[in-house]
C-alpha positions in Angstrom: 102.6 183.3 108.6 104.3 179.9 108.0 107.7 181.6 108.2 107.4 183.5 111.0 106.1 181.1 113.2 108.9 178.4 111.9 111.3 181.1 113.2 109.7 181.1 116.6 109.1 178.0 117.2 112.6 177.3 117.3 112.0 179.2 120.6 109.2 176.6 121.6 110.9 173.2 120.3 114.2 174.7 122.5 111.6 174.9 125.2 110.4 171.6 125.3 114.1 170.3 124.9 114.7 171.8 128.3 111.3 171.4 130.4 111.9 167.4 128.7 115.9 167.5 130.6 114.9 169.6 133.5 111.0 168.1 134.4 109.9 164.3 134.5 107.6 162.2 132.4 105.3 162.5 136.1 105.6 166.1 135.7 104.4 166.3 132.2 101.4 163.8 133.0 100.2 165.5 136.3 100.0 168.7 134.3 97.8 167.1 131.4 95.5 165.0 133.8 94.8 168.2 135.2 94.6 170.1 132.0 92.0 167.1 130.6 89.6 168.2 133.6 89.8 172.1 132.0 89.8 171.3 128.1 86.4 169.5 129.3 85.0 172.3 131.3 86.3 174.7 128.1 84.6 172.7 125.5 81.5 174.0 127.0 82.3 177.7 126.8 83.4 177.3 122.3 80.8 178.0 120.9 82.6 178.6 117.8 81.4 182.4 117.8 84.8 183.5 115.9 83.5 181.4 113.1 79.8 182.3 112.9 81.4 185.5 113.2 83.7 185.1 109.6 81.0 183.0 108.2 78.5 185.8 108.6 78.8 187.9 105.2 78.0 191.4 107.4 78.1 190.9 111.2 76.7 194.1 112.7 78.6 195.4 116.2 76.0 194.1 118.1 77.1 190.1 116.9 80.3 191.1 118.2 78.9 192.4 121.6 76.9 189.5 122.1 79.9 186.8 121.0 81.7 188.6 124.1 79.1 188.7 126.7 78.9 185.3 125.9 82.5 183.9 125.9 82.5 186.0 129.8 79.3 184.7 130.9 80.5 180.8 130.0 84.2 181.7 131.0 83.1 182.5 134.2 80.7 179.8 134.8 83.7 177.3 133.8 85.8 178.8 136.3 83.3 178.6 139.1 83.2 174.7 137.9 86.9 173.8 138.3 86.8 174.8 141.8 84.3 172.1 142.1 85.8 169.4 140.6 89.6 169.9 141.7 89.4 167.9 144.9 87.1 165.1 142.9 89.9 165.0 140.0 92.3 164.3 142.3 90.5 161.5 143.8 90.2 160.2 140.4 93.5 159.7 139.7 94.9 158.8 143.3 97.3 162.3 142.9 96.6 164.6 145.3 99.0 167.5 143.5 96.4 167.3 140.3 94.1 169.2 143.1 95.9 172.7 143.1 97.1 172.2 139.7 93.3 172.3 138.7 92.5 175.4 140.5 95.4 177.0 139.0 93.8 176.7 135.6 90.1 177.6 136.6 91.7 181.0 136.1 92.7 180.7 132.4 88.6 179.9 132.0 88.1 183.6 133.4 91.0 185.1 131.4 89.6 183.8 128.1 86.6 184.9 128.2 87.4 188.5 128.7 89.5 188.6 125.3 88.5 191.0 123.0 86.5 189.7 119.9 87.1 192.4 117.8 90.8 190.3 117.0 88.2 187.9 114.6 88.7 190.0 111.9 92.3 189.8 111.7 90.9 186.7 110.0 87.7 188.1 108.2 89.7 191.2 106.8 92.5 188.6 105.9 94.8 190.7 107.9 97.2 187.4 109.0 100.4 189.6 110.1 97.9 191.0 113.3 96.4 187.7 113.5 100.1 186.1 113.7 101.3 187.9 116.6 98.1 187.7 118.6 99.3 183.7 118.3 102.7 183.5 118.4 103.6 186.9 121.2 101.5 185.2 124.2 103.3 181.8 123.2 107.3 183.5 123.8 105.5 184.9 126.9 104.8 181.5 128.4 107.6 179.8 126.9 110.3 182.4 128.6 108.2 182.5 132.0 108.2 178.5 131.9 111.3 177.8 131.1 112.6 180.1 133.6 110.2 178.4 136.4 111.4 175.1 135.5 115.3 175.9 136.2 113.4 177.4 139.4 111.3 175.6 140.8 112.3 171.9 139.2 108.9 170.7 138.6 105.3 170.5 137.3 104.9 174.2 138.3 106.6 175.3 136.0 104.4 174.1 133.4 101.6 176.0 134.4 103.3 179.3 135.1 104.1 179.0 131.6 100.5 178.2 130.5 98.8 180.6 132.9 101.5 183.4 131.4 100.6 182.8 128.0 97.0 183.2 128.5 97.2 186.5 130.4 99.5 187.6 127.6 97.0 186.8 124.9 94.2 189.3 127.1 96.5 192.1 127.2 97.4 191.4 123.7 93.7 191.7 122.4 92.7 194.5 124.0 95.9 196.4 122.8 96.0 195.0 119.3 92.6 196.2 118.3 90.8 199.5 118.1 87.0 197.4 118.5 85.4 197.7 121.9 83.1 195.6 122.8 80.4 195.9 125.4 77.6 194.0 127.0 74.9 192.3 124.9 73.0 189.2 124.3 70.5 190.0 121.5 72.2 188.4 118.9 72.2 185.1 120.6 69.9 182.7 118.6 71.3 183.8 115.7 74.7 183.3 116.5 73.8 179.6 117.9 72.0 178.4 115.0 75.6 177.9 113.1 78.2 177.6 116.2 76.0 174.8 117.8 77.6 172.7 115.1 80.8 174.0 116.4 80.1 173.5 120.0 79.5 169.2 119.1 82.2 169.0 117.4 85.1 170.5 120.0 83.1 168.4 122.1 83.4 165.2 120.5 87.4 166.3 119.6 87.6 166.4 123.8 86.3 163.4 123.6 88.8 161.8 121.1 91.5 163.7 122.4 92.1 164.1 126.2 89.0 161.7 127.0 91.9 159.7 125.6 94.5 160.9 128.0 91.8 160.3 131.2 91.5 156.7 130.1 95.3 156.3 130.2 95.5 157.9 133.2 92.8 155.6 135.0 94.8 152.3 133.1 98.5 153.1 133.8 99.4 156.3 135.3 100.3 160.1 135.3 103.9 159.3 133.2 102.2 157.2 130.5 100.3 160.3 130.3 103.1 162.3 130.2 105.1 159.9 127.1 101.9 160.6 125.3 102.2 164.2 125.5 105.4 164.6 124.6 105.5 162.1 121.3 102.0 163.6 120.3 103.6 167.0 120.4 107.1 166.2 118.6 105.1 163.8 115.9 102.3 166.1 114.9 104.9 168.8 114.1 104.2 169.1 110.5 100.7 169.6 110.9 100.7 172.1 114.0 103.7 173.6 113.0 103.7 174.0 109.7 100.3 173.3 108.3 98.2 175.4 111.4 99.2 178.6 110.3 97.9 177.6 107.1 94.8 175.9 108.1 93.9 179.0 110.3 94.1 181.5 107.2 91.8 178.6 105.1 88.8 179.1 106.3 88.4 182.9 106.2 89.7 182.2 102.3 87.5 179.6 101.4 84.4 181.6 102.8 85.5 184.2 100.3 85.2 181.9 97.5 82.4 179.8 98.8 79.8 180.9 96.3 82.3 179.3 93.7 82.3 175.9 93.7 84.4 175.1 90.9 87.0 177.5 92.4 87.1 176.4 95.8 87.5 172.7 94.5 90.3 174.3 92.1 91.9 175.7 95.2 91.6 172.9 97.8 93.5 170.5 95.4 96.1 172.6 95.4 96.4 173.2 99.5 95.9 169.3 100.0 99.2 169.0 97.5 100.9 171.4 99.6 99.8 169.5 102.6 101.3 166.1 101.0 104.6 167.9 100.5 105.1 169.2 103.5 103.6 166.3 106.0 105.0 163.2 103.9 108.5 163.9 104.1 108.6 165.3 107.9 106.5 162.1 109.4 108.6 159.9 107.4 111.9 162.0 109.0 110.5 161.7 112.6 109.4 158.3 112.1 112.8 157.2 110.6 114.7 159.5 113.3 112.7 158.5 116.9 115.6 156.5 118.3 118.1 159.5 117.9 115.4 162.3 118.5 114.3 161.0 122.0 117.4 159.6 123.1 119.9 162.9 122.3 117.2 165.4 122.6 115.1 164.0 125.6 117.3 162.1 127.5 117.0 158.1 128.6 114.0 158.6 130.6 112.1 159.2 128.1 113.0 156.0 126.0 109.5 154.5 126.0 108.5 157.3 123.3 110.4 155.8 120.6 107.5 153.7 119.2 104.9 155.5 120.7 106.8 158.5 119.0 107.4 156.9 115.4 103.5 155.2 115.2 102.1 158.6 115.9 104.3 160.5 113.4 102.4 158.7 110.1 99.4 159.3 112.1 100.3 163.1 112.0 100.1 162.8 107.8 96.4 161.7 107.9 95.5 164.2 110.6 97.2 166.8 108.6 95.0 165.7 105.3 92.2 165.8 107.5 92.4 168.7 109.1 92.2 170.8 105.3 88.6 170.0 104.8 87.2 171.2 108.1 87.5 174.9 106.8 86.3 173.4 103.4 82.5 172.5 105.3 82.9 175.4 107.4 83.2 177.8 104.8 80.6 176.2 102.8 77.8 176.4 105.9 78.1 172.4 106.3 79.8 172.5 110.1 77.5 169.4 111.2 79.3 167.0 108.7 82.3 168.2 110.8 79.9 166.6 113.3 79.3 163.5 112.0 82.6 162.4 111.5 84.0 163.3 114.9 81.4 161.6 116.5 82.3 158.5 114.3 86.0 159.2 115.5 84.8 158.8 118.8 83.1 156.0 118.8 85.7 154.1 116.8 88.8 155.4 119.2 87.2 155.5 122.6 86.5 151.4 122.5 89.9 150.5 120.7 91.8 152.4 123.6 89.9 150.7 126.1 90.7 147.3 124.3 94.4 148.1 123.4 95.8 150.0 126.8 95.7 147.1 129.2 97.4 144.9 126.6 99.6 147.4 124.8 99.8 150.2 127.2 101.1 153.8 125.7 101.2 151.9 122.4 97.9 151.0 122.4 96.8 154.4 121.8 99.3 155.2 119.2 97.7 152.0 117.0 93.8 153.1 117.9 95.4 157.2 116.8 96.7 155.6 113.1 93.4 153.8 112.4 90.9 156.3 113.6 91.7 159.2 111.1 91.4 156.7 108.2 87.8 155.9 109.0 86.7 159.7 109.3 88.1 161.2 106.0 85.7 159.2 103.6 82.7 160.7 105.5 84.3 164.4 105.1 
């Protein structure tokens, strides 16, 4: 898995080059204001059913059934909800082009929930080849449809053809991929909840952290602040969404395999976070060291305010990647609300430090409050 989707993200880090050359910092930032509006409507729809699904030791067709009613029932509801808040969201943030942008992205709500569940057990059967492609195969999609819109069109547009793209891909891709299918049901429900309720807090509080962190900005400064954000969180946490994800992802299925063992799964989680180490250290140390050169050959002079922003967030990208090893430790174990617990201490650690740090530091004020707030977390985990 690691390999394969090194070798295609050379397709996705070639993307960004050009979108970087081709759009502007605005660009970028209109696209995530907007997109902070749907990752809040969408944290309402995870329930985290995937997991309750691979935690479960035998779920019977009918937890799959209801795991997909579900996800349509919510993904439709979300939808419904964008169109309500598009014209508000542009108020908001004083951009009247956030408006269609928003309802634009109402229809990924839709598209997602009509996925097939059935791809889950590319994980539960450890089956990571299948579950590779149903990744990585939507993400050329977008990337080739953006890329193309961008030369095109020459702005923000282009960002979410690519988006709206990927996500169509990834429904086609589930329903071809995988011989389950599902059907209408909901009597599984309060079983299901019990365990993904944990789930559902926590990828709430992580909106919170995350692009509650991005709305702040945008209120403070403006759409390309935003926008210099984006693009350093995305080039600095390389090593652990690049390289470590496809790791993570296969964790958790593995650890719930072993989770009766405790002695084991310690054995075997020493040896992932060493892994970790080697691979995060060296890379945040490179990006850190190489953020002059990277943003001004790569990006282009516009985006010269990244550089610190840029080399700050890259040693915050080390912690996150230790971090993010012993969610699928507490998962696999049946402990998903300590998850909670030290999100919601995240929150209310980052939350006040960006509010005090922007209007004095700007951008840089939420690289600073990013370093310190996975430090406090990890003891708790």
């Amino acid at each position: 898995m690691v390999t394969m989707r090194l070798a295609v993200n050379l397709l996705g880090v070639t993307s960004t080059i050009f979108l970087a050359r081709l759009l502007t910092p605005g660009d970028f930032g209109v696209t995530a204001l907007a997109g902070s509006a749907y990752a809040f409507f969408s944290v309402l729809g995870q329930f985290g059913f995937d997991s309750a699904l691979i935690q479960h030791p035998a779920p019977s067709r009918e937890h799959y059934n209801t795991a997909w009613t579900a996800n349509i029932i919510v993904g439709l509801i979300i939808s419904a909800m964008m169109f309500v808040v598009a014209k508000p969201a542009a108020w908001f943030f004083a951009d009247a082009r956030i408006e269609n942008v928003v309802y634009a992205f109402s229809l990924l709500s839709a598209a997602k929930g009509f996925e097939n569940i059935g791809v889950v057990n590319f994980r539960k059967s450890l089956k990571f080849m299948g579950d590779f492609f149903y990744f990585v195969l939507p993400k050329i999609t977008g990337v080739i449809a953006g890329v193309t819109a961008a030369f095109i069109l020459r702005n923000y547009w282009a960002l979410v053809i690519g988006m709206v793209t990927s996500q169509l891909a990834t429904l086609l891709y589930s329903h071809f991929s995988q011989p389950f299918r599902p059907w209408f049901c909901l009597s599984k429900f309060k079983e299901l909840f019990g365990f993904s309720r944990w789930i559902l807090l926590t990828n709430g509080l992580n909106y919170i952290s995350n692009n509650g962190v991005e709305v702040i900005l945008g209120k403070l400064m403006d759409a390309a602040s935003v926008g210099i954000l984006g693009i350093s969180r995305q080039i600095a946490y390389l090593p652990s969404q690049e390289l470590l994800a496809p790791i993570n992802r296969a964790l958790f299925p593995g650890f719930s395999t072993v989770a009766s063992d405790p002695e084991r799964l310690r054995r075997i989680m020493i040896r992932v976070l060493a892994v970790t180490a080697t691979l995060a250290i060296p890379a945040a140390i490179g990006i850190a060291v190489l953020s002059p050169t990277l943003v001004n050959v790569v990006l282009g002079e516009k985006w010269v305010e990244a550089i610190p922003v840029l080399a700050v967030l890259s040693l915050a990208g080390v912690i996150v990647a230790v971090r993010s090893i012993l969610g699928p430790v507490l998962l696999a174990r049946g402990m998903p609300k300590i998850l909670t617990y030290a999100n919601a201490i995240w929150v209310v650690f980052v939350i006040p430090a960006v509010l005090i740090l922007v209007p004095r530091y700007g951008v840089m004020g939420v690289a600073y409050a990013g370093l310190m707030g996975p430090l406090i977390t990890i003891p708790i985990q």
